[in-house]
C-alpha distance (Angstrom), angle and dihedral (degrees) to the residues before:
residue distance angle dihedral
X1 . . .
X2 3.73 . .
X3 3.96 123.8 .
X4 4.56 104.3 -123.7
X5 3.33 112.8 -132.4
X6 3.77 135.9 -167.5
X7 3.77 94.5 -135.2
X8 3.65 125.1 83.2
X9 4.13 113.1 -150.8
X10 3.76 96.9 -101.6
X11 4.07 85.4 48.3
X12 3.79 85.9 53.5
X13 3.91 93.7 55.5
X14 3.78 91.9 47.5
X15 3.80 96.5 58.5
X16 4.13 85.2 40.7
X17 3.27 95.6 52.7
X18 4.40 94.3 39.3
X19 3.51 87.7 50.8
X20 3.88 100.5 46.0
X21 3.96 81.5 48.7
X22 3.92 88.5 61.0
X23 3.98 99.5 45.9
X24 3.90 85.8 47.1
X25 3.72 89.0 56.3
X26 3.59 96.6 41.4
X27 4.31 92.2 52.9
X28 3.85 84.1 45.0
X29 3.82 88.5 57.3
X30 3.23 102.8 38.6
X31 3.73 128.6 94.7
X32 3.87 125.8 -84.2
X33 3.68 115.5 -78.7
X34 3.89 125.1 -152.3
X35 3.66 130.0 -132.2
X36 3.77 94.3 -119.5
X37 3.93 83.6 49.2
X38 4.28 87.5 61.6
X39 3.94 92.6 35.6
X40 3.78 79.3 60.8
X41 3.74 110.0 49.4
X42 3.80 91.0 28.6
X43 4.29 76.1 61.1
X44 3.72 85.8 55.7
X45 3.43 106.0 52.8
X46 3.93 100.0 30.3
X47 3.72 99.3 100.0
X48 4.13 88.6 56.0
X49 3.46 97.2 43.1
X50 3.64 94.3 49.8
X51 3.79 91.2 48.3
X52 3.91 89.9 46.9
X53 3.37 97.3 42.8
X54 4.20 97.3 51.2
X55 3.37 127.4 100.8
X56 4.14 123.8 -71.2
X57 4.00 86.8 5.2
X58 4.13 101.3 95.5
X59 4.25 87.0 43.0
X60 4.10 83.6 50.2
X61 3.52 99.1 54.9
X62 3.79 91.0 29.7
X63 4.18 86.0 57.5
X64 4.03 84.4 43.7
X65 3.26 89.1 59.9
X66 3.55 106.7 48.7
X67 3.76 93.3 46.9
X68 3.66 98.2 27.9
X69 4.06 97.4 -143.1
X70 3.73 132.1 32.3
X71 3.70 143.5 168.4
X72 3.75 132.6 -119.1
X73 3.79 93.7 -108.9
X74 3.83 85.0 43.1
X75 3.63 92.7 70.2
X76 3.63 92.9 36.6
X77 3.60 84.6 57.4
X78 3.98 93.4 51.8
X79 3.68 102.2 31.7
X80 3.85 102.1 37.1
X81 3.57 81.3 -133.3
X82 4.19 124.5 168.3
X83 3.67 119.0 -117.4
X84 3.30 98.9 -116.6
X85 3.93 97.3 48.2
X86 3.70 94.9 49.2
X87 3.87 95.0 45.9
X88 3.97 88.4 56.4
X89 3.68 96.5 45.4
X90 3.84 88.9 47.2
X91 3.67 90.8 46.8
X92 3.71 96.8 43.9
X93 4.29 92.2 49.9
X94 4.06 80.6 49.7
X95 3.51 92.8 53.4
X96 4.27 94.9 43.4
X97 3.99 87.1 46.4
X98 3.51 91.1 -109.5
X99 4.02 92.3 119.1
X100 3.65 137.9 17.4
X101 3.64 124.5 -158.7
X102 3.68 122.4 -148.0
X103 4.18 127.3 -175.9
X104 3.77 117.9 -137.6
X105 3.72 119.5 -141.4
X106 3.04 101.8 -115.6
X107 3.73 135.8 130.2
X108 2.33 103.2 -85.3
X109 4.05 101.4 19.6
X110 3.48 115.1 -117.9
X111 3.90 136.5 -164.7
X112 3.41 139.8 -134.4
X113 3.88 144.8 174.1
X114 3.66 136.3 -132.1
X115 3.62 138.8 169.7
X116 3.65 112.0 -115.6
X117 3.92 124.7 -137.2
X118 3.77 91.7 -74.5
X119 3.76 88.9 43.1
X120 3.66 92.2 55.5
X121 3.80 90.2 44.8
X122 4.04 91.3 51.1
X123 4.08 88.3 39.3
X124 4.40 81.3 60.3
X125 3.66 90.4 45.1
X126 4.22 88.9 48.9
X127 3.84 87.6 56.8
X128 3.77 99.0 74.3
X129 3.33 95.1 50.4
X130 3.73 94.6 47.6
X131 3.77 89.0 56.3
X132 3.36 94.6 48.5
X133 3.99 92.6 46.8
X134 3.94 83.2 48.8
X135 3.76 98.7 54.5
X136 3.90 95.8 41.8
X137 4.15 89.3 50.9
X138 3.74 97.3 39.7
């Protein structure tokens, strides 16, 4: 089932591209910023950037997004994804707050995944990036 949305593609790359415009104004204005100053926020956000960033995680909580709650043998299903790979990338977005995992109860119990706010909020930040990657492939 696909999510509507009010924005057509090129719409998409307009507010992308006005917005990117904005931040690179702001840095430009801002005040000078020291090495040790990036060594230590870079510090900060390492451990979620390197989860993000690895391989089958942005197609995970793209595919989260889109269909808002999934099973394990859903994205095995989609992905063609080990066991073992998908369990730590699942575990390691529920450990970053990226995804929260919740058991139904059922009989028997089943469980599902879903992005929580701040996976929905990175999942929205994912999708300019996989336009972009989509126009420059295709």
């Amino acid at each position: 089932m696909k999510r509507e949305t009010k924005c057509e593609k090129a719409h998409l790359m307009d507010i992308v591209s006005k917005y990117t415009k904005e931040i690179e104004n702001i840095i430009e204005k801002s005040c000078e910023v020291s090495l040790d100053d990036i060594a230590v926020e870079l510090r900060k956000i390492h451990p979620l950037l390197s989860t993000i960033l690895s391989k089958w995680t942005p197609e995970i909580i793209y595919a989260l997004y889109l269909k808002e709650k999934m099973s394990f043998n859903d994205f095995k299903r989609v992905f063609g994804i080990s066991s073992r790979v998908l369990s730590d990338k699942l575990k390691a977005l529920e450990e970053n707050g990226v995804v929260k995992r919740y058991i139904t109860d059922d009989n028997p119990p089943r469980v599902y995944y879903e992005l929580t706010e701040f996976g929905k909020e990175l999942a929205l930040s994912l999708i300019p990036v996989l336009i972009i990657i989509k126009n420059v492939i295709l």
